[in-house]
MILUM-282778 format. One record per atom (N, C-alpha, C): residue in three letters; x, y, z. Coordinates in steps of 0.001 Angstrom, whole numbers, plus 500000, padded with zeros to 6 digits. Layout:
N
alaXYZ;...
END
This chain:
255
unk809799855664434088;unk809267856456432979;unk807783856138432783;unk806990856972432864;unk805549857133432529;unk805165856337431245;unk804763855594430723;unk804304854982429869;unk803378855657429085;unk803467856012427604;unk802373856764426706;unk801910855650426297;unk800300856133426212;unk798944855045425916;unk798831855073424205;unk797829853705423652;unk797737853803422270;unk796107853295422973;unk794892854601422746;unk793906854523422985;unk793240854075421528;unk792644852730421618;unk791675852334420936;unk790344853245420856;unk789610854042420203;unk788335854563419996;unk787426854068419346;unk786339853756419627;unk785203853653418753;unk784627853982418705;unk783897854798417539;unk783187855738417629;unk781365855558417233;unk780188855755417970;unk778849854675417995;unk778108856178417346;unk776986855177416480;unk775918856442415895;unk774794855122415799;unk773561855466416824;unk772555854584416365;unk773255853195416734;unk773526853208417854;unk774032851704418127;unk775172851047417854;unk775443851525416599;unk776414850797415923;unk777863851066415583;unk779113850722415919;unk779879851210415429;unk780062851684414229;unk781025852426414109;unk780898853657412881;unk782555854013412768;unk782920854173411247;unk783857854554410494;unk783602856437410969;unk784402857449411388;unk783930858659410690;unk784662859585409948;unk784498860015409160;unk785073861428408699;unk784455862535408644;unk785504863447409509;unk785358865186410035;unk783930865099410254;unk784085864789411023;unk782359864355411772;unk781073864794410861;unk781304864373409588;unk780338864235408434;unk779263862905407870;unk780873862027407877;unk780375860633407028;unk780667859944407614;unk779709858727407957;unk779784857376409283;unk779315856442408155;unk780387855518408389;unk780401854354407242;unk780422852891408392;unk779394852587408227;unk779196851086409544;unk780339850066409706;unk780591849758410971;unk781357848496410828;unk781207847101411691;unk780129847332412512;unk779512846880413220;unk779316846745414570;unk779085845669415676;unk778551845540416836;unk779596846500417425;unk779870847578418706;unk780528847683419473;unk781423847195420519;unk780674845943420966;unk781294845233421596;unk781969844119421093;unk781932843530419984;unk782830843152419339;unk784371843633419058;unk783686844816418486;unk785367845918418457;unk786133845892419485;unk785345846162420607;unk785978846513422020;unk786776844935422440;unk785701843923422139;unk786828842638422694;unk788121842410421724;unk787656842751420547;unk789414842966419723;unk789989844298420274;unk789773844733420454;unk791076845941420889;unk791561845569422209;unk790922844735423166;unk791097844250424061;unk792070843036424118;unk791841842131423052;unk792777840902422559;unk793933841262422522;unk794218842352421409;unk795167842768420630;unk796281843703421657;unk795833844296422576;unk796388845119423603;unk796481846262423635;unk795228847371423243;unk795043848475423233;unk795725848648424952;unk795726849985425354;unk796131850513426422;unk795052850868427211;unk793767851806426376;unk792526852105426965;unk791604851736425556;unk790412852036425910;unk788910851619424924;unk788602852970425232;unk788284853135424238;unk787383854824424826;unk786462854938423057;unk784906854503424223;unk783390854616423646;unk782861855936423335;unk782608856160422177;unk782077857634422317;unk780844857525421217;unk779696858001422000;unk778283857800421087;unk778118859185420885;unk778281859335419383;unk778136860613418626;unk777220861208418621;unk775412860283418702;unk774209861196418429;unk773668861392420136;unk773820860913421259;unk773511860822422012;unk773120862293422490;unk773938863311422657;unk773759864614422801;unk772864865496422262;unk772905865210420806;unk772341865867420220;unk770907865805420308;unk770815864510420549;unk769443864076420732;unk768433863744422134;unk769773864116422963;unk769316865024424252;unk768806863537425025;unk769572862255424491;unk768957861031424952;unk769706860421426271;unk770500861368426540;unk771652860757427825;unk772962859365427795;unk773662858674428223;unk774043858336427893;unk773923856878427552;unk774415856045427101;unk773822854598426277;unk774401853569427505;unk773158854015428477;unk773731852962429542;unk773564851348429473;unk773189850830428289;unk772675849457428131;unk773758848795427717;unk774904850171426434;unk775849849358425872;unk777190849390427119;unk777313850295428078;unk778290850399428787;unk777678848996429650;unk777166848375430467;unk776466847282430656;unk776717846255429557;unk776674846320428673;unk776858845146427664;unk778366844707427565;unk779194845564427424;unk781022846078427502;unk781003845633429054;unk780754845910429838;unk781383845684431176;unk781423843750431606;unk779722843549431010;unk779927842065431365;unk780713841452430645;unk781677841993429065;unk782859841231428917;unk783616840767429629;unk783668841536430578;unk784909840806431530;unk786553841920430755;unk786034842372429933;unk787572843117429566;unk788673843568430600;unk790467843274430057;unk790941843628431219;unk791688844973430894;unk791310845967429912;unk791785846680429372;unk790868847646429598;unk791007849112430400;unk790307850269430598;unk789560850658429907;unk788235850740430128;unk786591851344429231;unk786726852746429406;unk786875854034428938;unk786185855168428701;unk785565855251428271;unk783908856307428634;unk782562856026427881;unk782666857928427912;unk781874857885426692;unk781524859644426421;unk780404859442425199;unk779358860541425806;unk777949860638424728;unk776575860852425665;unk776270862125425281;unk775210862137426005;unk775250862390427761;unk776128862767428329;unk775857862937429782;unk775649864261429358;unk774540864540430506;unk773987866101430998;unk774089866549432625;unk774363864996433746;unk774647865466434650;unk775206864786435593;unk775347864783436850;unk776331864138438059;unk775676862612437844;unk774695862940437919;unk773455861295438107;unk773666860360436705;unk774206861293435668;unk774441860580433993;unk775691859928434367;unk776967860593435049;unk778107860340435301;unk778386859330436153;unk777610859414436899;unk777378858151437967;unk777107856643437608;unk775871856953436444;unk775614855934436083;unk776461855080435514;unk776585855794434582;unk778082855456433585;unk779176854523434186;unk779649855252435398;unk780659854686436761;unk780307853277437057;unk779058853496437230;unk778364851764438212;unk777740850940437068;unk777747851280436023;unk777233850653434464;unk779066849390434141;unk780156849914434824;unk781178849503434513;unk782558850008433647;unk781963851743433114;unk783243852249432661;unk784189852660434055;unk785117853104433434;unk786416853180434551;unk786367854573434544;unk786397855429433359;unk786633856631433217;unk785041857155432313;unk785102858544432549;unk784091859783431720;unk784605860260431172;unk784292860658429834;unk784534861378428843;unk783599862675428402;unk783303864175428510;unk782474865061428236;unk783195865685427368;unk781897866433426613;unk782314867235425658;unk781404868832425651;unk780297868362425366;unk779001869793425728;unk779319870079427037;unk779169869540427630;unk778659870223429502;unk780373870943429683;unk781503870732429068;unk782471871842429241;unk782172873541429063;unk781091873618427771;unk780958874647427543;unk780035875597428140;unk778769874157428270;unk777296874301428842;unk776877874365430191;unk777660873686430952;unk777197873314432505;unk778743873336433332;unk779574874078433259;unk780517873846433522;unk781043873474435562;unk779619874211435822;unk779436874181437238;unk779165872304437844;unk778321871756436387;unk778138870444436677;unk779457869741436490;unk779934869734435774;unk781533869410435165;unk782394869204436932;unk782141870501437855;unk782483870275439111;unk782364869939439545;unk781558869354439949;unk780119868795440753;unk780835867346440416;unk780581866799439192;unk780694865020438718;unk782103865045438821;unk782850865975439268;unk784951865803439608;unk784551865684441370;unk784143865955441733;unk784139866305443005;unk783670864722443737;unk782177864228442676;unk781772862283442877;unk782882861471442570;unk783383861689441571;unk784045860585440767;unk785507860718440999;unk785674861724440934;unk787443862247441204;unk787803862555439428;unk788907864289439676;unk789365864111438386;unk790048863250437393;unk790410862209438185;unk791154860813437548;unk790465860390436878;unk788964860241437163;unk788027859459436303;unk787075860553435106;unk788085861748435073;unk787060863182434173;unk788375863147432933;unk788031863298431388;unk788079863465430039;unk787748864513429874;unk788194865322429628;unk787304866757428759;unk787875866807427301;unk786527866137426172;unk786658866256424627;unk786575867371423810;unk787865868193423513;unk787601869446422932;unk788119869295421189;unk786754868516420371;unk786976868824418708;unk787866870434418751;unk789003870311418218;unk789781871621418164;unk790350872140416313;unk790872873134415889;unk791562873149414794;unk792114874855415041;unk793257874790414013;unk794217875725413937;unk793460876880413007;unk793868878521413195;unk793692879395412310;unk795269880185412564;unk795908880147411948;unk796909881072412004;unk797714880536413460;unk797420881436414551;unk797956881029415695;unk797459880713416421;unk796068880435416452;unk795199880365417548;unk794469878827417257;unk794048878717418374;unk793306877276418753;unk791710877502418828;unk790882877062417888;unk789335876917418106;unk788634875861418285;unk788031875987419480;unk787239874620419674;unk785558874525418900;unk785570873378417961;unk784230873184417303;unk782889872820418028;unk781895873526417732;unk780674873167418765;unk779818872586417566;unk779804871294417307;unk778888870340416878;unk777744870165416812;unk777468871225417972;unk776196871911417793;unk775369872228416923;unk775936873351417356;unk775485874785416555;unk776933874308415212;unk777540873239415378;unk778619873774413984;unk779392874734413696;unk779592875752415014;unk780377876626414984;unk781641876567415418;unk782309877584415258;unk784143877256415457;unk783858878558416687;unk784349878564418109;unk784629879280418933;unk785879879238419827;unk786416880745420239;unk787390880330421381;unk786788879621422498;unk788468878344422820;unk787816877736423847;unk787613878975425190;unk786476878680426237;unk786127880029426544;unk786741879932428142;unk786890880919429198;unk787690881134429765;unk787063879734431151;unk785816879735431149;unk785498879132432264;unk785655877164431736;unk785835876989430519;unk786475875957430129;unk787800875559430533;unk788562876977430478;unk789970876935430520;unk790370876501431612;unk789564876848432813;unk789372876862434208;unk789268875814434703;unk788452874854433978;unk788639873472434551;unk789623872461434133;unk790422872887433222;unk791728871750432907;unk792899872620433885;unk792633874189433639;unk794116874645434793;unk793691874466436169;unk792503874086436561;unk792195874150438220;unk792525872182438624;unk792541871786437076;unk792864870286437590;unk791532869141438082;unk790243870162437661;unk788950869701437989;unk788899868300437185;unk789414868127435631;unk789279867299434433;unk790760866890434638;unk791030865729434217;unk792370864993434444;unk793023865249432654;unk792856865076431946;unk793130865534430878;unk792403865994429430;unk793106866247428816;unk792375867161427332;unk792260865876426582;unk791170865693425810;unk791076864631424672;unk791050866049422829;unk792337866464422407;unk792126867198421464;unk791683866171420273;unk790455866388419262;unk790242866429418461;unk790428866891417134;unk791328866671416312;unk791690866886415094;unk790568866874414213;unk789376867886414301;unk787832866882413903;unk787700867429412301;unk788755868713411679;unk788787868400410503;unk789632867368409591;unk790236866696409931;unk791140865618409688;unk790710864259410253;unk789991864095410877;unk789719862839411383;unk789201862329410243;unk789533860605410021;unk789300860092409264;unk790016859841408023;unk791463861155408299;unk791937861244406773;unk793464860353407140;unk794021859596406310;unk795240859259406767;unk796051860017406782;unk797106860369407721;unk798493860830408137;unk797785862497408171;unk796577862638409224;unk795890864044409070;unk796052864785410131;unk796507864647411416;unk796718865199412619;unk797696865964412507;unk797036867326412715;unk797878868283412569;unk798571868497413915;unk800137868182414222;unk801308868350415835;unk801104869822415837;unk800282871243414843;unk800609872551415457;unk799301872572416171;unk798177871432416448;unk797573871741417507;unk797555871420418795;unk798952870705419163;unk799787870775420411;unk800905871495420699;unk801229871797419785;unk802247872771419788;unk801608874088420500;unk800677874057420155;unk799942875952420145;unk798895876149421643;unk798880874559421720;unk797946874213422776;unk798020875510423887;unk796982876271423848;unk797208877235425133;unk796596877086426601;unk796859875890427258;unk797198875317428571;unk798247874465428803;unk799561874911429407;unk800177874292429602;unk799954873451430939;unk801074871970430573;unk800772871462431749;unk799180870544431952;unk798603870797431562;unk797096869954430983;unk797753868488430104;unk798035867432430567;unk798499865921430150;unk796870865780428576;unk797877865657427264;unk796769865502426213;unk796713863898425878;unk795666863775425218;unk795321862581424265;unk794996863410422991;unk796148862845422028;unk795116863604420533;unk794693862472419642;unk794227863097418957;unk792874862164418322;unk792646862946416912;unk792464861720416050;unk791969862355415063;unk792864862071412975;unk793036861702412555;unk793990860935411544;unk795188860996411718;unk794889860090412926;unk796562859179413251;unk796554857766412749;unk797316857800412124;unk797127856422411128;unk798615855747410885;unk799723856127411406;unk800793855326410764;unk801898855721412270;unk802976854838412348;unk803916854734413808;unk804479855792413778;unk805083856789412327;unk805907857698412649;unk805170859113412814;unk803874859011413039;unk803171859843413456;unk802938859657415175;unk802823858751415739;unk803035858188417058;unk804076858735417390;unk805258858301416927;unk806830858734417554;unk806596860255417568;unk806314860876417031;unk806683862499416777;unk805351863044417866;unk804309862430417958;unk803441862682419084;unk804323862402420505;unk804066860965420382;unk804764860381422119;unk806373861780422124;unk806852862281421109;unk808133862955421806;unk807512864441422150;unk806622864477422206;unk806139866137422682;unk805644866394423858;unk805753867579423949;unk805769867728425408;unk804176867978426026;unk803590867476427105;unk802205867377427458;unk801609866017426631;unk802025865190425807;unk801081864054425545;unk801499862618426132;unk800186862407426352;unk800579861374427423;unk799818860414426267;unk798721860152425854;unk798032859366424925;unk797583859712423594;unk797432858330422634;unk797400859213421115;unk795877857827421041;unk794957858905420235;unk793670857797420375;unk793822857568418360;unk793421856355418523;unk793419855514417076;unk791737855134416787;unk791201855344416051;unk790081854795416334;unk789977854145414346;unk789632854757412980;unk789062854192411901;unk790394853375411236;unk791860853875411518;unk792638852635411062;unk793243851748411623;unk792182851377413150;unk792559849927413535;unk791422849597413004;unk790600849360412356;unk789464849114411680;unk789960848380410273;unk790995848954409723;unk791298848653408313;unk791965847202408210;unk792967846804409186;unk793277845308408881;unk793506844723410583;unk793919843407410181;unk793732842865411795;unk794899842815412494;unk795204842802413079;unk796138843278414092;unk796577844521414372;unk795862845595413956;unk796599847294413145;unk797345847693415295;unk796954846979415982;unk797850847680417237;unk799340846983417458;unk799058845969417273;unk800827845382416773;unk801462846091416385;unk801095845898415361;unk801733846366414165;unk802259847923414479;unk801564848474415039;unk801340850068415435;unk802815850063416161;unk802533848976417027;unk803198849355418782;unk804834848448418369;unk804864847714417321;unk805827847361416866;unk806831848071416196;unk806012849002415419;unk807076850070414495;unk807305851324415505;unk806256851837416530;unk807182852657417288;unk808285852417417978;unk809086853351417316;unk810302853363418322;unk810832854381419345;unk809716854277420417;unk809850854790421946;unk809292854280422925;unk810643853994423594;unk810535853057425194;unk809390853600425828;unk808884854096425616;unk807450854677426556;unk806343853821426239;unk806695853354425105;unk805654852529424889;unk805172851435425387;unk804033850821425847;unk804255849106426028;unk803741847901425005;unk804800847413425242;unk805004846527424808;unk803637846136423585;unk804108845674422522;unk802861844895421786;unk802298843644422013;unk800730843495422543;unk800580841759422993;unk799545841540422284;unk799599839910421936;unk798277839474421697;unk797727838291422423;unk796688838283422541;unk796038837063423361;unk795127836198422658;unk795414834988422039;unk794886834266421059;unk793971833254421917;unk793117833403421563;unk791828832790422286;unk791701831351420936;unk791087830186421533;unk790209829354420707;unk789039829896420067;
END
């Protein structure tokens, strides 16, 4: 049986780790790599880095902190996302010491590059981050951009059904931040089947896990502002689910 992941997230603005809600309000919590060696202790499944202003600010990606994270020595999988614009950003990223890429713009924007960095790296090592939310029946992906709500668009669609991107990272990005806020009708409605998800976004308690891990297409559920709230919050997490898919809860108590 395939094992479903409990992805640790942290989410970076200006260096620093960051609390967020509905990608509005970033409340500090400090160093990044700190976080990352506790989620690492504690026994996250994956780490997955995501620098929020990087894009916007057209600065590429924060190859100093993926370098800073790698010489941990962590034995727990790095995903990095923020700021790539191209094969050579993706690359870097790769030989900086993450394991995996994470994109979000260049799905919509460069989608030809999107091919290009599957084709270096392999889709094993490709994320495609689609902030998503429900209207009625339909699925809209948010452009952070511009701040607009659009259908996800066909040549997007193209690279999770052609298998170019290894899986969907859905974003719950009006609910993120809120407890017990992840709305299951935006997997339910998900219109690619067969595309393996990670959702994301106010998942905050185990029996929200269980009712994720039992659906069909999710392979990972990302946690990122309430393992923040007390210490051990992945134990504890991986303790109250109750599905064998899970692994196991560990901790590694250092001096």
């Amino acid at each position: 049986m395939l094992k479903r992941r409990l992805v640790g997230v942290i989410t970076v603005k200006k260096g620093w780790a960051v609390q967020s809600f509905g990608f509005v309000r970033h409340l500090p919590l400090g160093r990044p790599e700190v976080i990352a060696q506790n989620l690492d202790r504690w026994g996250a499944d994956e780490i997955l880095v995501l620098c929020i202003d990087r894009t916007l600010a057209d600065a590429g990606p924060d190859i100093d902190l993926v370098r800073r994270i790698g010489r941990m020595g962590l034995s727990t999988p790095v995903t990095y996302g923020g700021g790539l614009r191209s094969v050579d950003d993706g690359m870097a990223v790769i030989q900086a010491g993450a394991e995996r890429v994470c994109i979000d713009a260049m799905l919509w924007r460069e989608p030809m590059v999107v091919r290009a960095l599957s084709a270096r790296i392999g889709a094993q090592a490709l994320i495609g981050a689609l902030p998503v939310s429900r209207s009625g029946q339909t699925i809209a992906a948010y452009d952070y951009l511009s701040r607009t709500e659009r259908p996800i668009t066909t040549q997007t669609r193209a690279l999770f059904a052609q298998q170019v991107i290894s899986e969907a990272l859905i974003i719950d990005w009006q609910h993120e931040g809120h407890a017990r806020g992840f709305d299951t009708d935006l997997v339910r409605r998900w219109p690619l089947p067969g595309v393996p998800l990670i959702a994301f976004g106010g998942i905050s308690e185990p029996e929200q896990l269980e009712e994720l891990f039992c659906m069909e297409g999710v392979v990972a559920a990302g946690v990122g502002n309430f393992l923040a709230y007390r210490e051990h919050a992945i134990q504890n997490l991986k303790e109250r689910v109750r599905v064998p898919s899970v692994r196991p809860a560990e901790y590694e108590c250092k001096p």
